[in-house]
N, C-alpha and C positions, 0 to 999 in steps of 0.2 A: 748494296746500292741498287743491284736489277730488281729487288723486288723490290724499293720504292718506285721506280719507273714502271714496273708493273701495277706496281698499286695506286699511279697517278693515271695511267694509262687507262684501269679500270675506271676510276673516279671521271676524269674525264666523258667515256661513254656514257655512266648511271647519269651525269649533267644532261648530255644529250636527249638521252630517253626522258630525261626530265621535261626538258624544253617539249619536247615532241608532241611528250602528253597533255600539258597545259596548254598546245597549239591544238591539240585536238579535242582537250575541254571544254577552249573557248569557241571552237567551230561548234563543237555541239550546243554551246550555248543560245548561239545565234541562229542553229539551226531550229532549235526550240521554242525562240523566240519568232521567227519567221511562222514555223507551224503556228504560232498559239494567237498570232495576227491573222495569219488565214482559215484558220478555226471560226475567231471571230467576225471575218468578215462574212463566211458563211452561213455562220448563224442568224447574225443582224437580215440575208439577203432570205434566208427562209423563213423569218418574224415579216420582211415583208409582202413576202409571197402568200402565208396566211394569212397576212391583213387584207391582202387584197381578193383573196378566195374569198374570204369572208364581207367583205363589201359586196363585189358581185352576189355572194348568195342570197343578201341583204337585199339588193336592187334586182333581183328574178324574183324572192319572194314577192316583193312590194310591186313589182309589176302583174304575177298572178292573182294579188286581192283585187288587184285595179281592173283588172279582167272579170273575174267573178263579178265583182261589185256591180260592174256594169252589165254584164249578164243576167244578174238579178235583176237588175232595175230595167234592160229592156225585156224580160221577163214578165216582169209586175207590168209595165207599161202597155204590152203587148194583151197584157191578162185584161187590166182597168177599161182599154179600148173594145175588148170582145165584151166587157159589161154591160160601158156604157150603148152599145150598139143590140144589145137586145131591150 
């Protein structure tokens, strides 16, 4: 009879350790799940950090043709006025 009580005794812990580990599976679950939302959010926020790098680089480009362009042209204009004046 003491060794069924022992062998309930047992049983009873391995339950325990049982319980324990699926409370700590399901934490890790969650804890997986939190990382893999803040993974994601991280990424979405550096797609729009390159999107917007890349707009600005777009809108400094397109502001240095507009420079040029117009440097040219008071260039040429500049050139056309010394022509017509000789």
């Amino acid at each position: 009879m003491t060794q069924v009580h022992v062998l309930e005794r047992e049983l009873t812990v391995e339950r325990r350790e049982v319980q324990e580990l699926r409370a700590d599976l399901e934490a890790c679950r969650l804890e997986k799940r939190n990382i893999q939302r803040t993974l994601e959010c991280t990424l979405d926020e550096k797609k729009q950090m390159s999107d917007k790098i890349n707009q600005l680089t777009v809108i400094g480009m397109l502001k240095l043709f507009i420079f040029f362009i117009f440097f040219l042209l008071t260039t040429w204009a500049t050139y056309i006025e010394g022509e017509s004046l000789t």
